[in-house]
C-alpha beads as a LAMMPS data file, in Angstrom:
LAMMPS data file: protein, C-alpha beads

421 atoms
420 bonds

1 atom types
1 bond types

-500.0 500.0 xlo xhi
-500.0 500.0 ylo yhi
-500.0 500.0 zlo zhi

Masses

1 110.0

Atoms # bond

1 1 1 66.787 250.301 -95.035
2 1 1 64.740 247.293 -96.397
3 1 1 64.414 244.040 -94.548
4 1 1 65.406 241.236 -96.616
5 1 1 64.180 237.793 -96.368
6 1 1 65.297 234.995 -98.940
7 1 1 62.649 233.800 -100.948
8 1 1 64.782 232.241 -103.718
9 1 1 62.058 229.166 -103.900
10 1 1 59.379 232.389 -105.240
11 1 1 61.367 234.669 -107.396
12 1 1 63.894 232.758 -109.186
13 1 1 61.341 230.789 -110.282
14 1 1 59.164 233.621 -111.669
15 1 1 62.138 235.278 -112.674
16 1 1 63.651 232.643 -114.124
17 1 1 60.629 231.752 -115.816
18 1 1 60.341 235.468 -117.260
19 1 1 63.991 235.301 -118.905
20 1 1 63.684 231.831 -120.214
21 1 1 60.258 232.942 -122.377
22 1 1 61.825 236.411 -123.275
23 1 1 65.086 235.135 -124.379
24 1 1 64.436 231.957 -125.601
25 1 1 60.766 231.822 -126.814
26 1 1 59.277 229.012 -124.669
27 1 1 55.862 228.899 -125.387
28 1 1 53.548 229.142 -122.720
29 1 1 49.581 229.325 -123.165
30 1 1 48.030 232.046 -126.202
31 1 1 47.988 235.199 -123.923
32 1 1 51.373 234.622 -122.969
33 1 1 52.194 233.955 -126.756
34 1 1 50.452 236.828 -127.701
35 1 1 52.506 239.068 -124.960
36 1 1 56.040 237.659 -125.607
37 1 1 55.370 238.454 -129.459
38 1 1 54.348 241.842 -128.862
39 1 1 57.537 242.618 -126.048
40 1 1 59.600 241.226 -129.034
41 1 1 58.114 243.272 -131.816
42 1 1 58.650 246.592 -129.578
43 1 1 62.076 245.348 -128.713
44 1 1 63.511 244.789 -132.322
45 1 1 61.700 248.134 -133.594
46 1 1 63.731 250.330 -130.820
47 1 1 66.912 248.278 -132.311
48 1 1 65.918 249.197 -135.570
49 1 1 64.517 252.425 -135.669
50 1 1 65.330 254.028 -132.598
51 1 1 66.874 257.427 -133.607
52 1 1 70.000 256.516 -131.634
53 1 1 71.730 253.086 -131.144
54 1 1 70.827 251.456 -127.702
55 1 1 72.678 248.369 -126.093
56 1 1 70.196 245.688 -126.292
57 1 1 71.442 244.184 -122.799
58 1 1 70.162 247.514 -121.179
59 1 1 67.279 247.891 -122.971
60 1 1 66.290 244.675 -121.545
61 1 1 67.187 245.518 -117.791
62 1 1 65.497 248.295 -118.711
63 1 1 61.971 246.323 -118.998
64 1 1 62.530 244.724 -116.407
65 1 1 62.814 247.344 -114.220
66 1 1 59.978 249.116 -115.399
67 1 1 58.203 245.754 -114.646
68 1 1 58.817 245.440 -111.134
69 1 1 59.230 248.858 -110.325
70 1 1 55.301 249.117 -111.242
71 1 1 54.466 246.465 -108.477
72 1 1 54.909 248.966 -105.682
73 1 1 57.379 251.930 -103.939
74 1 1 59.715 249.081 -102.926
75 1 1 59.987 246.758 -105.574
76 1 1 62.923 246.707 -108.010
77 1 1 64.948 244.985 -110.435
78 1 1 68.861 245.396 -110.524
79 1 1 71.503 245.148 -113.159
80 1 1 74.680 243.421 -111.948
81 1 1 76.488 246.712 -110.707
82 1 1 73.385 247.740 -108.804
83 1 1 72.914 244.697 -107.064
84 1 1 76.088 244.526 -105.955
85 1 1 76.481 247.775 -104.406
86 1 1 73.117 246.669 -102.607
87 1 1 75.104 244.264 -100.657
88 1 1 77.182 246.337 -98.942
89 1 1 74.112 247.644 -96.864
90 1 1 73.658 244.167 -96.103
91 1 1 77.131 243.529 -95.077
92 1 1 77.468 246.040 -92.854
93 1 1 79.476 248.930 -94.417
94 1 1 79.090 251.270 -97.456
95 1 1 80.141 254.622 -98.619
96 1 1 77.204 256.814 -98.472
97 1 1 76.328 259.816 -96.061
98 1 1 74.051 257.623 -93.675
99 1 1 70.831 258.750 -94.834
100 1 1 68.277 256.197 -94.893
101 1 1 64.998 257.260 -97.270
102 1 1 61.261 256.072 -98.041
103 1 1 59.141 257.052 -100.712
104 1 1 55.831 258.752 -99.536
105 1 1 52.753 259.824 -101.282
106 1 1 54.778 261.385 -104.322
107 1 1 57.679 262.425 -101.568
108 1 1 60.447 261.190 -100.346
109 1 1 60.886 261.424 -96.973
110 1 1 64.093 261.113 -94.396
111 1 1 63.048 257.915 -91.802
112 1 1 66.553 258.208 -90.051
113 1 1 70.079 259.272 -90.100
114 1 1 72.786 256.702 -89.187
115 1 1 74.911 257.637 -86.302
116 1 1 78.310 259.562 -86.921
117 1 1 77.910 260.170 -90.306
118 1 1 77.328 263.201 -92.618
119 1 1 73.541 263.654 -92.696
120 1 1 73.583 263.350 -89.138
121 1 1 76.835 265.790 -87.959
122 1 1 74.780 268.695 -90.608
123 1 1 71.505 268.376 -88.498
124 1 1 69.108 266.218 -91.096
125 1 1 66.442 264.448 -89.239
126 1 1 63.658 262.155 -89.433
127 1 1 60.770 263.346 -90.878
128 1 1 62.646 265.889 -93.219
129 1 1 61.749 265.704 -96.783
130 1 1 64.158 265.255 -99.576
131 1 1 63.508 268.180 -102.396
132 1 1 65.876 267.225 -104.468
133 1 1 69.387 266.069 -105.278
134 1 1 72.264 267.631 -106.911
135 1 1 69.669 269.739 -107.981
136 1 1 67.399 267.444 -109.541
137 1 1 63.842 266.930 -108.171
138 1 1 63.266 264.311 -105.597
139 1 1 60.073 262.517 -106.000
140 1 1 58.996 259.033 -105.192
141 1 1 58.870 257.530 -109.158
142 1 1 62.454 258.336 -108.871
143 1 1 63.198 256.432 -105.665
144 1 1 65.634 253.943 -106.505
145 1 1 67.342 256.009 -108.938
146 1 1 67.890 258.527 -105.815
147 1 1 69.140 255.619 -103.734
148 1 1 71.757 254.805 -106.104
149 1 1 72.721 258.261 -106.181
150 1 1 73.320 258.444 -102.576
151 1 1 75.998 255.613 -102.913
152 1 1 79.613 256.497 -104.684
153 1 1 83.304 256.828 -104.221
154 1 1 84.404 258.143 -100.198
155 1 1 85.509 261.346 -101.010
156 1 1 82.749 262.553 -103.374
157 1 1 80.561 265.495 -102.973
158 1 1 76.567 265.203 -103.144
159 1 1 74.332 268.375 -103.093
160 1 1 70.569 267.829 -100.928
161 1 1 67.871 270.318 -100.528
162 1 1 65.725 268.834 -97.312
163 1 1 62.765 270.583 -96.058
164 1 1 62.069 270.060 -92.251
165 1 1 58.998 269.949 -90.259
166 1 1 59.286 274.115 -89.566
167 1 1 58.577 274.515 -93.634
168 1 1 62.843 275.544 -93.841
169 1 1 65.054 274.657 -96.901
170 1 1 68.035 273.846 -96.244
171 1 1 70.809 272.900 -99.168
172 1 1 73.177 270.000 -97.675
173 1 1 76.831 269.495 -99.908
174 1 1 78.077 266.142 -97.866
175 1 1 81.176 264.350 -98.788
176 1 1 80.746 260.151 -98.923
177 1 1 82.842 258.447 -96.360
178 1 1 82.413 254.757 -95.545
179 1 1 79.412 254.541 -93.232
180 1 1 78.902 251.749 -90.431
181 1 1 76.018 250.292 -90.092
182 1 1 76.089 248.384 -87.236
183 1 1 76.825 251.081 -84.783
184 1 1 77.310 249.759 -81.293
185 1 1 77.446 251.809 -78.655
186 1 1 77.652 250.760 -74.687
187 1 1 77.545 252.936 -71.278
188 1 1 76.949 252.069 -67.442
189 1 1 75.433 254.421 -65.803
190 1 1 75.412 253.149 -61.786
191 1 1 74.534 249.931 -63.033
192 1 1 71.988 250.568 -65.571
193 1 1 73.768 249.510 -68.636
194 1 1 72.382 251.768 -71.817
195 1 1 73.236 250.092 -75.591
196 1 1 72.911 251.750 -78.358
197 1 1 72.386 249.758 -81.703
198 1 1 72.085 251.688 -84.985
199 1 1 70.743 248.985 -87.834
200 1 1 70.618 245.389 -88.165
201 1 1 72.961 243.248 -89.993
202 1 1 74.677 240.098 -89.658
203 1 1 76.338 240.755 -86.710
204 1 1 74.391 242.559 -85.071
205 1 1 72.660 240.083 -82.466
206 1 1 76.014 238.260 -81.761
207 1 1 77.901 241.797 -80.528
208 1 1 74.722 242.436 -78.356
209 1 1 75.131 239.010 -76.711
210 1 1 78.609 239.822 -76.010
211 1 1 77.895 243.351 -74.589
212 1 1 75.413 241.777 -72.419
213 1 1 77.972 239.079 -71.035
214 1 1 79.999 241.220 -70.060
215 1 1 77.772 243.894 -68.715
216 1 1 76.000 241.120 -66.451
217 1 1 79.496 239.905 -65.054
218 1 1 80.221 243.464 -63.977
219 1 1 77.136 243.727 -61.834
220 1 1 74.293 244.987 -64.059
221 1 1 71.338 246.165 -62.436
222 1 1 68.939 246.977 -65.438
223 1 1 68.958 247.895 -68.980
224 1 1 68.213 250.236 -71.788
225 1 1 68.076 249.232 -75.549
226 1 1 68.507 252.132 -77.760
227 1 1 66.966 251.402 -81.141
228 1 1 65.868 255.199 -82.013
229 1 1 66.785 256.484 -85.404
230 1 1 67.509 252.878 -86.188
231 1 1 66.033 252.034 -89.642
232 1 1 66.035 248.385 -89.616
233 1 1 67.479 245.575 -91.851
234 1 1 67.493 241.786 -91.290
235 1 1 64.575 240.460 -89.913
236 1 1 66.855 237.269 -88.632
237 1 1 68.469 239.381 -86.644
238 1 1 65.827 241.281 -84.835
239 1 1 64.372 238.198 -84.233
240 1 1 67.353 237.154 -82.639
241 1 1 67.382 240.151 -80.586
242 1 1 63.964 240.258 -79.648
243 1 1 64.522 236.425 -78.510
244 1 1 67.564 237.756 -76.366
245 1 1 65.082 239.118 -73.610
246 1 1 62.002 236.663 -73.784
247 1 1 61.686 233.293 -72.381
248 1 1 58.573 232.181 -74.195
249 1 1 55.958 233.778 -76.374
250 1 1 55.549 234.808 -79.940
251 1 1 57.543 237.248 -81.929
252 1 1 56.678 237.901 -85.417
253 1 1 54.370 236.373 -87.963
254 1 1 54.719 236.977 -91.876
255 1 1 51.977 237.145 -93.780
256 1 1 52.204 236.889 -97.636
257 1 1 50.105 237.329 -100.386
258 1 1 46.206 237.004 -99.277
259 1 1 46.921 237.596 -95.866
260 1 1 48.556 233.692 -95.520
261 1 1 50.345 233.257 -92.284
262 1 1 53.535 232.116 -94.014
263 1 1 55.830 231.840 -90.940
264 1 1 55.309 232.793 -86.881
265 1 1 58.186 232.963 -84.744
266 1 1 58.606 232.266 -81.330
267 1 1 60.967 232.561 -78.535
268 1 1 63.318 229.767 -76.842
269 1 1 63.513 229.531 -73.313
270 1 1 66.470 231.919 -71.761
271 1 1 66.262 235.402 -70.918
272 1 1 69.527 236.950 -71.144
273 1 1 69.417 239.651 -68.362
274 1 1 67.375 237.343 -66.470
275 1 1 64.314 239.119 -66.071
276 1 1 66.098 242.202 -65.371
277 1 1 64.112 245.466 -66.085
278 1 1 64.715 246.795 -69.642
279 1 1 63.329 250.125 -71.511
280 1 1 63.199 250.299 -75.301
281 1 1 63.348 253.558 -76.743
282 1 1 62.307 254.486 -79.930
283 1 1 61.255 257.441 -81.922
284 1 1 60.044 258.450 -85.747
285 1 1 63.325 256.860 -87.132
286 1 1 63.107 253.376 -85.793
287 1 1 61.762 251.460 -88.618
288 1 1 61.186 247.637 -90.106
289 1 1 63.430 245.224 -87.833
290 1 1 63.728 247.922 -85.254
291 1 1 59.936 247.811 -85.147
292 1 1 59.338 244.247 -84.670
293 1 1 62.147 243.815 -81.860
294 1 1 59.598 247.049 -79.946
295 1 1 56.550 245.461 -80.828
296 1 1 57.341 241.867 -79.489
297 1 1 58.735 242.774 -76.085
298 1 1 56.039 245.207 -75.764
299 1 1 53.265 242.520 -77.085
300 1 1 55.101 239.661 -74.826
301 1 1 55.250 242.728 -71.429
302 1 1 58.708 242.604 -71.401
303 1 1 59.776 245.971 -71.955
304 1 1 58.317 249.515 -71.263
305 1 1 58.561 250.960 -74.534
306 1 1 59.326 254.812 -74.543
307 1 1 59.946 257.860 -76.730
308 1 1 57.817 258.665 -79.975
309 1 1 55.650 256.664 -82.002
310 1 1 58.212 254.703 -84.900
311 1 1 57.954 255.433 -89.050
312 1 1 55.672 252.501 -89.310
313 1 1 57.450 250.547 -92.544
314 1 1 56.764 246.806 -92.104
315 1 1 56.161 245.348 -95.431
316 1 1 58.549 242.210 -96.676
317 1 1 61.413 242.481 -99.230
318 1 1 62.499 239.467 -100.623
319 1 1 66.200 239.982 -102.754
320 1 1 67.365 236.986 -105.112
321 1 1 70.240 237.476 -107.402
322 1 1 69.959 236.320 -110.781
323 1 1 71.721 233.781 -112.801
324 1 1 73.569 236.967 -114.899
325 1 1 74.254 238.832 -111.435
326 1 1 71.320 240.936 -111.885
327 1 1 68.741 241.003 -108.680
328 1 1 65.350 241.206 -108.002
329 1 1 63.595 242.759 -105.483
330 1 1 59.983 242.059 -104.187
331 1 1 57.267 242.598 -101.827
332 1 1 56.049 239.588 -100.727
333 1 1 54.511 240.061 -97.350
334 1 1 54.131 242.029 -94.592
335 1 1 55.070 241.621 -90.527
336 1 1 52.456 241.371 -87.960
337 1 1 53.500 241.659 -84.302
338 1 1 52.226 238.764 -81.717
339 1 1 48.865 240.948 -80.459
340 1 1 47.765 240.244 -84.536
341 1 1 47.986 243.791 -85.387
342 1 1 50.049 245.166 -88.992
343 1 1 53.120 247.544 -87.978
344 1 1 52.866 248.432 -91.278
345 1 1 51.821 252.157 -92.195
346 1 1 50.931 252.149 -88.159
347 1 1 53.617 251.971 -86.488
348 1 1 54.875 251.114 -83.104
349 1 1 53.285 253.162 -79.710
350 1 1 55.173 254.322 -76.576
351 1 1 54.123 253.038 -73.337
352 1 1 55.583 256.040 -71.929
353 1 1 55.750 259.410 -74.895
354 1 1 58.748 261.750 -74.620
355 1 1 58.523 265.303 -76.185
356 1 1 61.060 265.604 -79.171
357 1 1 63.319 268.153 -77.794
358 1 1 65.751 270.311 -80.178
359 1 1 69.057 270.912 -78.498
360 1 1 71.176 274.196 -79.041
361 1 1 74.049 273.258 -81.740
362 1 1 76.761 275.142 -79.938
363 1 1 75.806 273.610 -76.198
364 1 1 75.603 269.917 -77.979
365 1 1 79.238 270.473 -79.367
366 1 1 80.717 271.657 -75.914
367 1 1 78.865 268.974 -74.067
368 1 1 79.992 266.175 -75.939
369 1 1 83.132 266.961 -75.530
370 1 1 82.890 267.024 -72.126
371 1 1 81.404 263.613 -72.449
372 1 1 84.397 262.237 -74.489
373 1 1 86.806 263.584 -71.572
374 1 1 84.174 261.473 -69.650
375 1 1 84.418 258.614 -71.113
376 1 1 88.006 258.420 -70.716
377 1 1 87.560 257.728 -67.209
378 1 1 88.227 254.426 -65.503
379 1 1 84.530 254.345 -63.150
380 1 1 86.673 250.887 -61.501
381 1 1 89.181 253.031 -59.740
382 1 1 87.482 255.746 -58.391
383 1 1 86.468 255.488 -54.483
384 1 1 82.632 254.537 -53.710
385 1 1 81.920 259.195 -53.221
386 1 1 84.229 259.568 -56.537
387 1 1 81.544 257.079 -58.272
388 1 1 78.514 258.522 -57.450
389 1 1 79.639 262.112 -57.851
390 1 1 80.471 261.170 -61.414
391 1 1 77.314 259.250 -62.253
392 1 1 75.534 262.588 -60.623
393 1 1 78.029 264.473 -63.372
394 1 1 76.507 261.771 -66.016
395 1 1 73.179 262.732 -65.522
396 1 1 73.438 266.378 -65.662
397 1 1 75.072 265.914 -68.951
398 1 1 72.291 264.271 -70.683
399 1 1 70.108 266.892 -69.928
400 1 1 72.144 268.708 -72.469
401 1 1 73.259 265.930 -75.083
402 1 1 70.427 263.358 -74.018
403 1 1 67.554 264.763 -72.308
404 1 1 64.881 261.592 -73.512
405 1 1 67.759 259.197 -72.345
406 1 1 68.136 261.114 -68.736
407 1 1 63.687 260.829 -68.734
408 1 1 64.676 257.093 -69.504
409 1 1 67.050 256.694 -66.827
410 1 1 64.668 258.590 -63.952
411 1 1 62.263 255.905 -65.140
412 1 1 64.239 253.141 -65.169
413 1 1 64.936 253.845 -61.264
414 1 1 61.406 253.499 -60.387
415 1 1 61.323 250.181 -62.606
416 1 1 64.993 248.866 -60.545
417 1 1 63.259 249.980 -57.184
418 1 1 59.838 248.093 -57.868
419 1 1 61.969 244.936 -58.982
420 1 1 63.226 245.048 -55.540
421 1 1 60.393 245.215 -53.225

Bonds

1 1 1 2
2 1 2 3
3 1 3 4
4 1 4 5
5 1 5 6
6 1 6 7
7 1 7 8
8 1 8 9
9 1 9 10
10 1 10 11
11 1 11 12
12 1 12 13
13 1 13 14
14 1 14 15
15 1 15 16
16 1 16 17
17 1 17 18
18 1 18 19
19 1 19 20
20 1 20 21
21 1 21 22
22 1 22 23
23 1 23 24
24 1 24 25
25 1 25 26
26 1 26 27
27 1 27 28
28 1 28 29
29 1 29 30
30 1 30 31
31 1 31 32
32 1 32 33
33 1 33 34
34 1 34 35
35 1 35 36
36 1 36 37
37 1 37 38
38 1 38 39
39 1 39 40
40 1 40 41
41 1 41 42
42 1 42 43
43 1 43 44
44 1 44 45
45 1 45 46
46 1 46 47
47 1 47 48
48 1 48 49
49 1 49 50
50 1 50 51
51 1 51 52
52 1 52 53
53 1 53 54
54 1 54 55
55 1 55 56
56 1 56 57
57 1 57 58
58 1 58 59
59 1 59 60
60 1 60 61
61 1 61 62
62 1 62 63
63 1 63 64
64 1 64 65
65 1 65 66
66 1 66 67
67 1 67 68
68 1 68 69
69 1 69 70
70 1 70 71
71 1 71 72
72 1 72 73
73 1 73 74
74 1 74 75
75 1 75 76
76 1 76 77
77 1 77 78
78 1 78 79
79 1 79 80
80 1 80 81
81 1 81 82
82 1 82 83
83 1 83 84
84 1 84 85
85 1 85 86
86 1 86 87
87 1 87 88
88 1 88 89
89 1 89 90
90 1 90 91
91 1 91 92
92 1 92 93
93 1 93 94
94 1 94 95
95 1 95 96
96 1 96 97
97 1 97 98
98 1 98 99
99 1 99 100
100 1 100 101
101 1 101 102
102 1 102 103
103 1 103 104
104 1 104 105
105 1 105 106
106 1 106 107
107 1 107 108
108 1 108 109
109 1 109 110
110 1 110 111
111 1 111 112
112 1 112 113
113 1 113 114
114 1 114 115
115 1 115 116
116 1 116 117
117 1 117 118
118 1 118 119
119 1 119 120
120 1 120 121
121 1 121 122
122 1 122 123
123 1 123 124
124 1 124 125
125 1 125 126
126 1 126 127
127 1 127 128
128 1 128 129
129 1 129 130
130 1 130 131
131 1 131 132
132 1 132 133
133 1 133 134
134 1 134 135
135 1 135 136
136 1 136 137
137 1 137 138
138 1 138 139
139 1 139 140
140 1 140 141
141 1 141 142
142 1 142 143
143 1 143 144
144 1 144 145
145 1 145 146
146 1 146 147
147 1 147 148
148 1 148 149
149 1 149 150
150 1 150 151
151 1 151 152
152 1 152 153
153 1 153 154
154 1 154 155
155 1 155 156
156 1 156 157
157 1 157 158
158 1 158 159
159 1 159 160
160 1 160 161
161 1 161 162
162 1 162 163
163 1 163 164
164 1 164 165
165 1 165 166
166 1 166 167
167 1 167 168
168 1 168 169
169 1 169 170
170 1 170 171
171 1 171 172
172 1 172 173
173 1 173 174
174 1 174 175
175 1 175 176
176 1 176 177
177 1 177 178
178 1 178 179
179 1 179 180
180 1 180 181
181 1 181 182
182 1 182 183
183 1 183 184
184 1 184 185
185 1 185 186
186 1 186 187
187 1 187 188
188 1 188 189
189 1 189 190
190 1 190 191
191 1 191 192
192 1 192 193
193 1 193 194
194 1 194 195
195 1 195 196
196 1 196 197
197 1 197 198
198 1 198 199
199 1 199 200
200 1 200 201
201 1 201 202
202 1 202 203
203 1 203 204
204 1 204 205
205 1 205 206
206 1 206 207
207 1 207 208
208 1 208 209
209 1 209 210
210 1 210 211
211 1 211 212
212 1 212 213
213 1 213 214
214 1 214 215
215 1 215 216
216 1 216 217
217 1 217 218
218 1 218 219
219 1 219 220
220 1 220 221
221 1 221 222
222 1 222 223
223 1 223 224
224 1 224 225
225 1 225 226
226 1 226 227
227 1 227 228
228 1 228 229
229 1 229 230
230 1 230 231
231 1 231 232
232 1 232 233
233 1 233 234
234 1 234 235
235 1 235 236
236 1 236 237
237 1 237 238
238 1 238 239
239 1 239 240
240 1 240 241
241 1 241 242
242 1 242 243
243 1 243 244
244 1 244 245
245 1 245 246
246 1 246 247
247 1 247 248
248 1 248 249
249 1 249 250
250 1 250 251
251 1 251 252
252 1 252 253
253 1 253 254
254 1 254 255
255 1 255 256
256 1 256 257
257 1 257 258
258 1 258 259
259 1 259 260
260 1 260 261
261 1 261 262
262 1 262 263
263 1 263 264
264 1 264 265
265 1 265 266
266 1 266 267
267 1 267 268
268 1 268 269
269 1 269 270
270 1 270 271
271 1 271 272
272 1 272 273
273 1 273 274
274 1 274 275
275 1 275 276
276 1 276 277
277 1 277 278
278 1 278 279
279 1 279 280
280 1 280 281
281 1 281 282
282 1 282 283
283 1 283 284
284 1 284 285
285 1 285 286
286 1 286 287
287 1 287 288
288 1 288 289
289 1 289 290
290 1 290 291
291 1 291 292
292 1 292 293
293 1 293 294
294 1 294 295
295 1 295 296
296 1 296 297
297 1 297 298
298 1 298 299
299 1 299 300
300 1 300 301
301 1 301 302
302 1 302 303
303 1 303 304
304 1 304 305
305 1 305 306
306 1 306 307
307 1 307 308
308 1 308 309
309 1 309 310
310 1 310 311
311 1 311 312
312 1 312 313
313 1 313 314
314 1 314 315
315 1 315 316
316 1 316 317
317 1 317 318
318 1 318 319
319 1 319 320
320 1 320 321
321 1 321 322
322 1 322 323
323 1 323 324
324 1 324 325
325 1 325 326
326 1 326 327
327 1 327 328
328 1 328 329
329 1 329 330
330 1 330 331
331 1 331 332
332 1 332 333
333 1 333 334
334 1 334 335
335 1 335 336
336 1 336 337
337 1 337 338
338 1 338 339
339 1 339 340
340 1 340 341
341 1 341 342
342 1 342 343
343 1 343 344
344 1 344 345
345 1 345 346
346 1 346 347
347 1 347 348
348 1 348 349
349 1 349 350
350 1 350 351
351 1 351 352
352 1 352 353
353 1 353 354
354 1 354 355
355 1 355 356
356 1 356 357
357 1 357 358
358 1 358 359
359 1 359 360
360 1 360 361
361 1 361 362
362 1 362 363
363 1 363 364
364 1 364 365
365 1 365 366
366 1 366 367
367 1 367 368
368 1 368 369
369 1 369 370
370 1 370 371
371 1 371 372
372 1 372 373
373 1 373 374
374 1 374 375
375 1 375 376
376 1 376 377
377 1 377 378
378 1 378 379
379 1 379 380
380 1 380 381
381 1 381 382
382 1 382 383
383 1 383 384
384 1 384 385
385 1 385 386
386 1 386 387
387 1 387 388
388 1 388 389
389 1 389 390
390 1 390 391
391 1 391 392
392 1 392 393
393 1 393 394
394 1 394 395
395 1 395 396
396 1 396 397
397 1 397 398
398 1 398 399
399 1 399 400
400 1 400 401
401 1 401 402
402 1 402 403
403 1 403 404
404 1 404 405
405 1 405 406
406 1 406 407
407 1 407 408
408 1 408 409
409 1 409 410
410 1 410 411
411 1 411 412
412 1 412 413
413 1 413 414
414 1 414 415
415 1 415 416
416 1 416 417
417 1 417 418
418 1 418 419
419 1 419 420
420 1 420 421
């Protein structure tokens, strides 16, 4: 998922700009002249001669597209249709199979699957590559027309081929369903509250403040932020998040073109656990705004950072829509974290590495159901030998469903017990 930041103030002007000279004919200086006459002279000889008719409106999208598309992997222009459907990621909800994709080299390659949806129930992973799609070829000058085709009606069928890191093909029919971004997940276990977030969107910061409320009324001890196989979204909100857990120090800086420091963020006094200890985990799928949230409480010693190193994808998308409900989107800078160094194509490193650790299909199935029977249970009303006989039962579970969670949670009880010395 791209991280959008609004830069209406850059491109609607140059946008703008572009549409009034094409359209209109403003005259600008002789190259520009020159240009316009020649896009126009290509333009009404397709019209005329083209060996089948063509919609003008399209063919100009069209040109477009192929102008910003050029820029780099991420860049794009929209038609109306397109643009809106690019919303809905922004919004929180679309229907999809929860795949999220990055064009690499000439590949396209998995950075995460979103949690409980299609990619991820069939076993796709990050760091798969996408061969191809209902059986055409999947390569990264075809990126955003692959996007698109990931998106369509809940219901409908889409076939991948994915290659993972063992050099197996595997060939993937999924069926859409309405995917959730903003996937919130919350446990205690014996006082060390674990929250899972799956993307950022507009609501993501405010449901974490919330969570955290009400975990630090019920006694909280410690904490553990779950932002693996999270691939990002908006920056505002990781900022916000990031913000949650620091009481001064920097966050992020953008830089844009010619390495200008356009913007540096930093936090506002008010930790909300309090100076509590708190874990991060990450791994190859946390990307963009999960990223920065890792980088800044690691940068700012706030958090031990554990797992894998993340997919490294920390340039800037800015997305404007046009005046026709078309939309442009652009690079137009990149994210540094506080210690000065580019997350981009680098990435985020551990404090503490966990081995990635492929769990048996059949076990996983049995033991999460045993964890949903689990979960059922009311921890409150259980007698003080009930509770830690079932925190005991927690435990032994993730080493089944969760072992990099249950390495998390044996370090977090060295963190709780040094807090209290």
């Amino acid at each position: 998922m791209l991280s959008l930041i609004p830069k209406k103030h850059i491109v609607s002007v140059l946008t703008g700009a572009l549409l009034s000279v094409c359209v209109v004919g403003t005259v600008g200086n002789a190259q520009t002249d020159a240009q316009l006459a020649l896009f126009n002279e290509v333009m009404e000889m397709i019209e005329q001669d083209y060996v089948e008719p063509v919609d003008s409106q399209q063919l100009f999208y069209n040109s477009l597209r192929g102008m910003v598309s050029s820029l780099d992997a991420y860049s794009d222009f929209y038609d109306p249709e397109e643009y809106k459907r690019s919303q809905e990621t922004v919004t929180g909800q679309f229907a999809g199979i929860g795949v999220v994709i990055e064009p690499k080299g000439q590949q396209i390659v998995i950075v995460s699957t979103l949690d409980d949806s299609p990619a991820r129930r069939v076993g796709i992973k990050a760091g798969d590559i996408l061969l191809s799609v209902n059986g055409q070829p999947a390569i990264a000058p075809h990126f955003d027309d692959i996007s698109n085709d990931m998106l369509g009606e809940i219901g409908t069928s889409i076939l991948l081929t994915v290659v993972n890191s063992l050099g197996e093909t595997t060939d993937y029919t999924l069926e859409r369903q309405a995917v959730e971004l903003d996937t919130h997940e919350i446990r205690n276990y014996n006082g060390v509250f674990y929250i899972r977030v799956g993307a950022f969107n507009q609501s993501t910061a405010s449901r974490l403040i919330e969570e955290i409320l009400q975990s630090e009324q019920i006694g909280a001890r410690a904490y553990i932020l779950d932002l693996r196989n999270n691939p990002g979204g908006l920056l505002t909100q990781a900022v916000q998040m990031a913000d949650l857990f620091l009481e001064s120090g920097p966050i992020v800086t953008t830089q844009s073109r010619n390495n200008f420091t356009e913007e540096s963020v930093s936090a506002e006094v008010g930790d909300a656990i309090n100076g509590k200890p708190l874990i991060v985990m990450v791994n190859k799928g946390s990307a963009s705004a999960a990223e920065i949230v890792a980088a800044s409480l690691q940068d700012n010693h706030r958090a031990m950072i554990v797992g894998q190193k993340t997919f490294g994808k920390a340039s800037i998308q800015a997305m404007t829509q046009l005046r026709d409900g078309s939309g442009i989107k652009m690079t137009v800078g990149q994210y540094v974290r506080p210690s000065g160094q580019s997350i981009n194509h680098i990435g985020v490193t551990p404090d503490v590495s966990l081995d990635i650790v492929n769990l048996d299909a059949d076990k996983l199935l049995e033991s999460i159901e045993t964890a949903s029977e689990m979960a059922d249970v009311d921890v409150e009303k259980l007698t003080t030998v009930e509770q830690e006989n079932f925190y005991q039962k927690q435990k032994k579970l993730l080493l089944k469903t969760d072992p990099n969670l249950h390495e998390a949670l044996q370090l977090m009880q060295v963190l709780v017990f040094a807090k209290t010395e």
